[in-house]
N, C-alpha and C positions, 0 to 999 in steps of 0.2 A: 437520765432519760428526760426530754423531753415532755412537761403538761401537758400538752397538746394530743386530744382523743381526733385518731383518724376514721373519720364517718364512712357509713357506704357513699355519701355525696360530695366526699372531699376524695373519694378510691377511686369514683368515676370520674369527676372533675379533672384529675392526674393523669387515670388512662386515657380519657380522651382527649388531653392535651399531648401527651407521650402519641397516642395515633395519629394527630393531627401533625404533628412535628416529623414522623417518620414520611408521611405523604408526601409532607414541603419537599423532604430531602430525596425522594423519588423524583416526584414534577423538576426538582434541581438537575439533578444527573442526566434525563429524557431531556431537559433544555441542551444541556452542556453539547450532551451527543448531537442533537441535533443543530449546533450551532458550530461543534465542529463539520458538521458531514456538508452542512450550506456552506462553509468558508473554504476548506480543502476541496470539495466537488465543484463548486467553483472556480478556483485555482487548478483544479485539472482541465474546466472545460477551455478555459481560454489556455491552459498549453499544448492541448490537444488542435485549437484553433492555430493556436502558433506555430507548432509542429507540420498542420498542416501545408500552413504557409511559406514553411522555413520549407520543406520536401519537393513544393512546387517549384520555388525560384532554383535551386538547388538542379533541379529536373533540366530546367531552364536555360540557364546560366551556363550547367555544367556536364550537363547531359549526362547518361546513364555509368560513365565512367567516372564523372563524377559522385555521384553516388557509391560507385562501388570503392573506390578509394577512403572518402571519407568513414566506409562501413569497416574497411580493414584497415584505418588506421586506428579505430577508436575499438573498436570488439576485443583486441591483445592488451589493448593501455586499462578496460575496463576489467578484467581477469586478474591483473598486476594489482590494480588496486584492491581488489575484495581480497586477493594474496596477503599482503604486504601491511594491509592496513588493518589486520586483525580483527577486524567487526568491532574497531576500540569503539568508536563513535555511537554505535547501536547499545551496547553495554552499558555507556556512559547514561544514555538518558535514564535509565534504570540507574543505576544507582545516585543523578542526580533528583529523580524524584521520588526516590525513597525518603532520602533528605528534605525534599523541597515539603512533604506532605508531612514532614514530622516538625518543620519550622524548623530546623538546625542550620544556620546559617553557617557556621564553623566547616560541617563535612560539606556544605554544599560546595562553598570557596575551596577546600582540599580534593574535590573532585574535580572542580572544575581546572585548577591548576594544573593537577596530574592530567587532564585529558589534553591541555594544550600543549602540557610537555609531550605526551606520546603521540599529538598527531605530527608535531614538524617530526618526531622520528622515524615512525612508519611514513611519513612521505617521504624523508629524507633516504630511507629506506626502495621505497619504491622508486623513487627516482633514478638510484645506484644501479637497481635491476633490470633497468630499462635501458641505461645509456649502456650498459655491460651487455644486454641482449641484442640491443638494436640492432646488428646487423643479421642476426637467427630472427629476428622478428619480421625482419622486411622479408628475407631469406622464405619463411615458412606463411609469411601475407602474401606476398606478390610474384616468388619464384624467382626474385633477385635480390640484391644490395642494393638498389636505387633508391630506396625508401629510409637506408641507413640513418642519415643525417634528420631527417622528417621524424624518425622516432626518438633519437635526439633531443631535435628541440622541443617536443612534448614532452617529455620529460617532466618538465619543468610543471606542466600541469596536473601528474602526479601530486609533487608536493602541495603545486595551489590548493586540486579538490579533498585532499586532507585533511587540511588547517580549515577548509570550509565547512568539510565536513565536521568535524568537531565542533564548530562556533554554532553552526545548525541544531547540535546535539543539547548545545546550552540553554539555546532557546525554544525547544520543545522538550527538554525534563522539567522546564520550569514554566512550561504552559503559555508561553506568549506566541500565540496561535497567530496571531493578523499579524505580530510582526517577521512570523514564518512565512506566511501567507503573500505578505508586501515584499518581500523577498524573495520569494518564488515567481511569482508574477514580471516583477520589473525585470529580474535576473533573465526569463525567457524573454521580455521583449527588445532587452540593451541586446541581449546575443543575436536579435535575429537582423534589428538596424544594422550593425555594427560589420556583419558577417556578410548581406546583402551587397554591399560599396565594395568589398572586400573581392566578392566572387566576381562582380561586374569588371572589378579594373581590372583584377591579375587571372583569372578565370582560375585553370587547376592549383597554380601554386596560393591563390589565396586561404586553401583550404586548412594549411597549418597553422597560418597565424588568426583565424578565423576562430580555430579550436581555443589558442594559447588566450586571445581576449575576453572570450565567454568563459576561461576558467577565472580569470583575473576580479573582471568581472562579480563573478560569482560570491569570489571571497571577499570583495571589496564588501558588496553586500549584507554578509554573513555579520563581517567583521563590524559593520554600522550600526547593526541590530542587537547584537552580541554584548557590543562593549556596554549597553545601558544596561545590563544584567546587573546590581551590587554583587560586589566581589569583596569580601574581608582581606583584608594583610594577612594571610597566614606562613607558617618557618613549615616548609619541607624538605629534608634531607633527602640527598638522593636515594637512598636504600630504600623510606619511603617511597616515593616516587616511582622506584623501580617494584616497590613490592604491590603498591595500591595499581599500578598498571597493570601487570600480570593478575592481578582479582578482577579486573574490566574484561584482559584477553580469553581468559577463560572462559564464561559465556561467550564472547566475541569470536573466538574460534568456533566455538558448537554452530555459529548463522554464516563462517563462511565454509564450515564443510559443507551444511546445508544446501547452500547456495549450488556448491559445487556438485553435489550428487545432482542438484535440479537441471544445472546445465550438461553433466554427462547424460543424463537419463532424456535431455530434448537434443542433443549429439545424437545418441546411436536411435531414437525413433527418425530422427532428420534421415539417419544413414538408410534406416531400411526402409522407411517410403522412395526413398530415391530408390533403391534397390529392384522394390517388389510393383513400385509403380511408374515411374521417373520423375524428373526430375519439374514436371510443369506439377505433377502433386505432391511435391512438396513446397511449390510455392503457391497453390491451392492452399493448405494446411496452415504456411502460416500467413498467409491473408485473412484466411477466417477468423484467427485466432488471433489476429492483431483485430479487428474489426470487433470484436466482444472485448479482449482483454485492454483496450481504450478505453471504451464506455462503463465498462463494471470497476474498472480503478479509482472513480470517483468515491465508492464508498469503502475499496480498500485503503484507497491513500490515510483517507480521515479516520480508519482504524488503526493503522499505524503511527497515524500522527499522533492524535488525542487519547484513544483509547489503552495504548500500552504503555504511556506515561501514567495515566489516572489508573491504572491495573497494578502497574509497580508498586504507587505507595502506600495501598493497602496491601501489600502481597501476604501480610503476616497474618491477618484475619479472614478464615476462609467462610465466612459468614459475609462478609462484603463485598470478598471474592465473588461469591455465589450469587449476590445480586448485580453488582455491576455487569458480571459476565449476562446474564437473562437479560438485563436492560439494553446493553449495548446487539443483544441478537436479535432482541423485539423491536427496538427501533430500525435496526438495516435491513430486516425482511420487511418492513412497513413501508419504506423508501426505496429500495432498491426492485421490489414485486412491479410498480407501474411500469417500473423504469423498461424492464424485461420486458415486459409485454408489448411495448411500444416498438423495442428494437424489435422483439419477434413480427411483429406486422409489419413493418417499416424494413427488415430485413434486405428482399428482393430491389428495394428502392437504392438504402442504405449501400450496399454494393454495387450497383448504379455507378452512386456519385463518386464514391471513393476508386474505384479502379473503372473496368471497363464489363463490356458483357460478357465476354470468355470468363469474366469468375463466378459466374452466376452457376454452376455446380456445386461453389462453395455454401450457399444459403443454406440448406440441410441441414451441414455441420454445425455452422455459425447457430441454428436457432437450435439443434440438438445440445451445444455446448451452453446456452443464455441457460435451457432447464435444468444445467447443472451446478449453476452460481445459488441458488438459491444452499446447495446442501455444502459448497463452498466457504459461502457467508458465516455458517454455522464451524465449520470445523478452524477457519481462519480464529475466530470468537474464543474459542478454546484452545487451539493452538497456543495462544499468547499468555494461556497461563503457565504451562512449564517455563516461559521468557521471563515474565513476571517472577516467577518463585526461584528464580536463578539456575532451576535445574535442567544444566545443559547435557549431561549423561542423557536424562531420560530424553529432552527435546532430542537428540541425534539418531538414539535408539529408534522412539518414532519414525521420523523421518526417513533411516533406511527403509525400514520394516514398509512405511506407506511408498516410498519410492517405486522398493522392487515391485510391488503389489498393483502400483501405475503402471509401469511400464510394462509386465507381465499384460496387461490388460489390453492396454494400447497396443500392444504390438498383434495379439492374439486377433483382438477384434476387428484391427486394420485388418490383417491378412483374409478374414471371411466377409467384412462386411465396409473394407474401403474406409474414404473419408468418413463416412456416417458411423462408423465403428466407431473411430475415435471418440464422437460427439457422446454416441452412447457409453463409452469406458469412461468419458470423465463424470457421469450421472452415479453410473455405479460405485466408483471408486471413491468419489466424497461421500456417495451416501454411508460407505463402509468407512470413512474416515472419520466419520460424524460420530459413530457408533461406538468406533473400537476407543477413539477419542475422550467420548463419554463415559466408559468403562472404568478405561484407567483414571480419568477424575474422581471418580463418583469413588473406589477405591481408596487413591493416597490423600485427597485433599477433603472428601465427603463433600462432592457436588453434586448437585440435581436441578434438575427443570423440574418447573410447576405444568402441572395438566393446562393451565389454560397458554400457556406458550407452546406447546405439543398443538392440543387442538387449532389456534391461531396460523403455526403454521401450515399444517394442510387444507389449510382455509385459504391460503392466500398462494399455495401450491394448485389448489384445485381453480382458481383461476388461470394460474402459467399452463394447464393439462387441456383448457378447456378451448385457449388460446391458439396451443399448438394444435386441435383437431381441423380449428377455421385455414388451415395451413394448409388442406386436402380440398377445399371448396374451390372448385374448377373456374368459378365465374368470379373475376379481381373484384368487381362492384361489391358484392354480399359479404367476400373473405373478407376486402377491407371495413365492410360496416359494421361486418359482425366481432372484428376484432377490434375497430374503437369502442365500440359497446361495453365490451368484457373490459378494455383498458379505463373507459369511463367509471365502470363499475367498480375496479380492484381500485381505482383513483379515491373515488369517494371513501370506499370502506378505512383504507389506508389514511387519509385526512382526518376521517372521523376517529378513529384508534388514536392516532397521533395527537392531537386535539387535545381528547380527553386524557391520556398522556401528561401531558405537560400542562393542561390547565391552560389553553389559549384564549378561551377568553379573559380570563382574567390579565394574563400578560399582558395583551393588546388594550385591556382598560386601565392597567397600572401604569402604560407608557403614557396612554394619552392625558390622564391625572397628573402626570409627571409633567408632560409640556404646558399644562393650562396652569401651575405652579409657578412655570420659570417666565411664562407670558404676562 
């Protein structure tokens, strides 16, 4: 034993070095997140910009048949993939940042190997299924064989967004976030230069090779970013190879049946609004719904990106679980609240610019569906711990269970109360997804929220509630000042949380100590 008598003034000295230490690594995590959500929310606004750009010239150039081609040759080729490609890629970052956070170089490079071997196969894979289907695929696109040879040569961009896809997966398990970022960026702006020359000279037939360069492209990209990852020499046998891949596709299967229920369950609502209302409200529905689910993908992207990498590698400890998950929900209801508020005012505008005024029936929905991101944000947050903890049984289980329990809703609510039904179904259904969500955590992994994240957010809900009454104020002058007011106000609150958060002032004077240093 040690001589040394420990005082009450060396017991306090300790804890309040052990407190101070724990704080750091709070204020750390609230930076991280918020440094993802600026880099990624960034990265979506300019491909949102770009998108838009890319849909006008498009418009343009190729007029509305162009459009509708380009939509059915890439909607069969995007199905084939989430098929074929096992969700290897999605998998992979999880189990590369389990490794990456434990510092094992060894399984990082045996993962990374295996994921490269399995993406040429599932592309190689997917390729086979396409140029075998291709002429059912034009057949069931276009109502002929004309398209046969066109799904053909894409093909080939199966394999590319595979091999891309995986090279992407190496550099967000292992957190090189701006080089995701710098890659995502350039990648949309090569494809829209490159596509623009393309549509101009040959008009409709520029459209396949258009596809084939932005996938080339892509991986050209990927692969630039990728290769500066260290990679160890490691000897894997193919039985390895084949056995560590099949432990990737097994998670990786559970996100594309996932996927798949998502897309049958926006099928048969497609089917029966066309039905029960025709066919201008269903492209109501999903106008709205593209008009929200653009601008709120800013703070899903950066949870997908940063957040389920940094979830992974603590998966083992549900005590860190339990905080990262609070942290990362406090900071996107703190960032994402203005946001809402803005598009809720800016709504009637917003739809404006982006389409015409025949969609302005759609506002309703659009601002009924923004007050349902908020109970979204929360259940996305937790969704990603069954991802994290590898448990694809239960993630699937979920996911019917929430599926049928959407659509049940959706469909009910549509049939009494129209588009705005909808708007109201998705309020309720996350609110219920939030809930039952938190149930089953708080059960197998013993998770909880703290009271002051409960109370915080119906603090910054009771702004979006408050928001949506100025929606009913008959004179534009007041509804709009009264809703920059509340947006002004839910602004400040949210900076000031965040702030104190992360300790901004200190950051901002640690930088600029840092530059008077190097000057």
């Amino acid at each position: 034993m040690s001589g040394q008598t420990r005082t009450p003034e060396t017991c306090q000295a300790s804890n309040s070095f052990d407190a101070d230490e724990t704080i750091n690594e709070e204020r750390s995590s609230y930076r991280q997140i918020f440094k993802a959500t600026s880099i990624f929310g960034g990265v979506q606004v300019i491909n949102i910009l770009i998108g838009i750009i890319r849909v006008k010239f498009v418009a343009i150039l190729l007029g509305t048949a162009g459009v509708g081609i380009s939509g059915l040759l890439n909607s069969p080729l995007q199905v084939i993939i989430s098929i074929t490609g096992l969700g290897i890629s999605f998998s992979a970052v999880r189990d590369i940042s389990i490794s990456y956070g434990n510092g094992n170089e060894t399984a990082i490079s045996k993962t990374i190997k295996t994921l490269r071997k399995w993406s040429w196969l599932t592309g190689l894979l997917g390729l086979v299924v396409t140029v075998s289907f291709a002429p059912l695929l034009s057949q069931w696109s276009f109502g002929n064989r004309d398209y046969t040879w066109a799904f053909i040569w894409l093909s080939v961009t199966i394999l590319l967004q595979a091999i891309s896809k995986g090279q992407s997966a190496i550099l967000q398990g292992t957190r090189r976030l701006k080089a995701m970022a710098k890659a995502g960026v350039i990648g949309s702006f090569l494809g829209l230069i490159t596509s623009i020359p393309l549509y101009y000279c040959f008009g409709l037939k520029g459209i396949v090779p258009a596809m084939i360069i932005t996938a080339v492209t892509g991986l050209l990209l990927s692969w630039y970013f990728s290769r500066k990852v260290p990679v160890k020499k490691v000897r894997l046998t193919s039985n390895e190879v084949i056995h560590r891949g099949f432990g990737m596709a097994k998670l990786g299967i559970s996100m594309t049946i996932a996927g798949f229920i998502a897309s049958l369950s926006t099928y048969i609502l497609n089917a029966f609004i066309s039905h029960n209302g025709g066919v201008e409200q269903v492209g109501l529905y999903n106008a709205g719904w593209g008009v929200v689910g653009q601008y709120v993908s800013i703070i899903f992207a950066a949870m997908a990106t940063d957040y389920f990498p940094r979830l992974s590698a603590i998966q083992a400890d549900n005590k860190q679980v339990r905080s990262l998950v609070n942290q990362q929900i406090e900071s996107a209801l703190l960032i994402v609240t203005p946001m809402l508020i803005l598009l809720i005012v800016a709504m009637p505008i917003v739809v404006r610019i982006l389409y015409t005024p025949e969609f302005l029936p759609v506002v309703m929905f659009a601002i009924l569906t923004l007050m349902g991101i908020p109970f979204k944000t929360v259940s996305w947050a937790l969704g990603y711990v069954y991802l994290a903890k590898g448990a694809g049984g239960l993630f699937i289980t979920m996911e019917i269970i929430s599926g049928l329990v959407i659509l049940a809703a959706n469909l009910l609510l549509y049939y009494f109360f129209g588009l705005n039904g909808l708007g109201l179904s998705l309020i309720l259904t996350y609110f219920l997804a939030v809930i039952f969500s938190y149930y089953v955590l708080r059960k197998k992994y013993e998770f909880s929220m703290p009271s002051k994240l409960l109370k915080q957010f119906w603090i910054l809900y009771g702004f979006i509630i408050l928001t949506f009454f100025t929606v009913f104020v008959t004179n534009d002058v007041y509804r709009y000042m009264a809703g920059t007011i509340i947006c002004i106000l839910a602004g400040i609150y949210s900076f000031r949380k965040l702030s104190k958060l992360m300790d901004l002032k200190k950051l901002i004077s640690d930088r600029f100590s840092t530059k008077k240093n190097f000057s």
